[in-house]
C-alpha positions in Angstrom: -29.0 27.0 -25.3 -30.0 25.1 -21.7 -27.4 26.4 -18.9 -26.3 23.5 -17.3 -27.9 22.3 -14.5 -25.7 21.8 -10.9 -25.4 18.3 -9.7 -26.8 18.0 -6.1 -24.2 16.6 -3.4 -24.8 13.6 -2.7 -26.1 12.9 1.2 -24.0 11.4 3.9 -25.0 8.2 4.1 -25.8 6.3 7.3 -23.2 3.5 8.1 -24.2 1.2 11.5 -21.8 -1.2 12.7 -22.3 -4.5 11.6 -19.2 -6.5 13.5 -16.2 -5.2 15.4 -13.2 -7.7 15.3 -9.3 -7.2 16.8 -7.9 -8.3 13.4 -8.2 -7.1 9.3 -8.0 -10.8 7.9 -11.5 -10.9 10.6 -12.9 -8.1 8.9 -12.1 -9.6 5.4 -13.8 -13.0 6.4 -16.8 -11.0 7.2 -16.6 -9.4 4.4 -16.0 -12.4 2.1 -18.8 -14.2 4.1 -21.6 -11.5 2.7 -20.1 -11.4 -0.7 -20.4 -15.1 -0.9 -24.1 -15.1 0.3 -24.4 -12.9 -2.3 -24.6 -9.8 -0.5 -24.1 -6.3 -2.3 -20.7 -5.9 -0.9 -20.9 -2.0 -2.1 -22.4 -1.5 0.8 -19.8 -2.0 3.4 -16.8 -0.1 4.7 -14.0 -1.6 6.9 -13.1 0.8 9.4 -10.1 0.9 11.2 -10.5 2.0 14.8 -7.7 3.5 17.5 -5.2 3.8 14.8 -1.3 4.2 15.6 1.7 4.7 13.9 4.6 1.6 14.1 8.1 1.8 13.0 9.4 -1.7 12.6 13.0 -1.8 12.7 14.4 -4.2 10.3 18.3 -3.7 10.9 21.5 -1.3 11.1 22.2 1.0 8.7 25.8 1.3 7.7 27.8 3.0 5.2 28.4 -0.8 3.1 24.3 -1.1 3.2 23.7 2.6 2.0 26.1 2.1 -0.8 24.6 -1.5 -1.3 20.6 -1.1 -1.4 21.5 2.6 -3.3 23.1 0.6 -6.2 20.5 -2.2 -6.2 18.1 1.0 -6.6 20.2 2.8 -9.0 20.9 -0.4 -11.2 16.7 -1.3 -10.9 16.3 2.5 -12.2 18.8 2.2 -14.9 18.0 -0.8 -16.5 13.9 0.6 -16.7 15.9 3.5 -18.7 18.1 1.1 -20.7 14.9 -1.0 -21.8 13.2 2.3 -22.2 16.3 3.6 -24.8 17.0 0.5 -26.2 13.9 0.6 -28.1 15.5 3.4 -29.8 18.3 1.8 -30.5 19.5 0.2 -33.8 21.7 -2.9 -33.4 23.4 -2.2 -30.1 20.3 -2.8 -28.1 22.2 -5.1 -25.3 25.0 -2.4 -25.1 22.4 0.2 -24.1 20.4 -1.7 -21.4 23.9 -3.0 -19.8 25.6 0.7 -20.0 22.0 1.7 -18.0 22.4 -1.0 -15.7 25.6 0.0 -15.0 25.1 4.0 -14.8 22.2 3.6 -12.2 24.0 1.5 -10.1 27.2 3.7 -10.1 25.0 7.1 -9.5 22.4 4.3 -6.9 25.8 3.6 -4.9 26.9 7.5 -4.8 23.8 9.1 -4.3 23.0 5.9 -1.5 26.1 7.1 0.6 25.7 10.5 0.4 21.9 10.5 1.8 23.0 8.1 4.6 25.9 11.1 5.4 23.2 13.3 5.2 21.8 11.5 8.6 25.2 12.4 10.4 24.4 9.4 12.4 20.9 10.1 13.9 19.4 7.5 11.6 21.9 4.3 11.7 19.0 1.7 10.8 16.9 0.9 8.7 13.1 0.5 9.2 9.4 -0.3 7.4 6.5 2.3 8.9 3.1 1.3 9.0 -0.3 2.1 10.5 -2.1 -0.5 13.1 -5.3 -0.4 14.5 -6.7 -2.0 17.8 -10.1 -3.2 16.1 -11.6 -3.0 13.1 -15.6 -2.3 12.9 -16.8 -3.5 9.2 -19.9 -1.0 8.5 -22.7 -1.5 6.7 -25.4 1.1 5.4 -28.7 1.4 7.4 -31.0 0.3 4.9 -28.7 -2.9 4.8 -28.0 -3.8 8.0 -31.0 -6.0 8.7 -29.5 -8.3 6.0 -26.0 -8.1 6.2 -26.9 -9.5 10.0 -29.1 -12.3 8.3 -26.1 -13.2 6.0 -23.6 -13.8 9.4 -26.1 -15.4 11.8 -24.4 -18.7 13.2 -21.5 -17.6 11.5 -18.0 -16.5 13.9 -14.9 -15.5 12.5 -12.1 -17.1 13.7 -8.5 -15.9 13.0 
């Protein structure tokens, strides 16, 4: 019996910056631009450079809003578990799903008010996070530079 045989690691390959641009939708059109020339797209990376963390805030956070977007969650949850019994179910199908709706959105509304209480007031808002960066350099692999380049010349992305 052969012993099996270790796979080697693959190398690091070499990426060289093609394009840096202040924008992702840039980076996509130049992106787009080499995959409609036909370019083999595998090739590139989109790189994200002087990256920060932003916490849009989208409103206040109040009792009537926990209790509010925790039953809109809680009835979302229980109708997935309704459909998900009612399947199950002989005859009283509807019954199930609405009795799930319900539930979720009762235990949605209670659990939504007690993690705002939680907060004891340090977190009255409500907020989406998200990363940004300042440019973005799209990457291609050394061997495929030369024409990636070939692919863009004459060709600016615009916003």
């Amino acid at each position: 019996m052969s012993q099996p045989t270790a796979v080697p690691a693959t190398a690091a390959v070499d990426y060289r910056v093609l394009r840096t641009v202040p924008t992702y939708a840039e980076a996509q059109r130049v992106v787009d631009i080499l995959s409609d020339a036909g370019f083999p797209v595998e090739h590139v990376r989109v790189v994200g450079t002087g990256l920060r963390s932003v916490e849009q805030v989208t409103g206040r956070m109040t009792n009537g809003r926990a209790a509010l977007y925790g039953a809109g969650s809680g009835a979302w949850m229980g109708l997935l578990l309704g459909l998900l019994l009612g399947i199950f179910t002989v005859g009283a199908w509807l019954s199930v799903v609405l009795w799930g709706v319900l539930l979720g959105a009762v235990w949605g509304l209670v659990l939504g008010l007690v993690g705002h209480a939680a907060t004891r007031g340090r977190r009255d808002f409500r907020s989406v996070q998200g990363l940004e960066a300042d440019a973005y350099d799209v990457l291609v692999e050394a061997g495929h530079v030369e024409a990636a380049a070939a692919h863009l010349d004459g060709v600016r992305p615009t916003a």
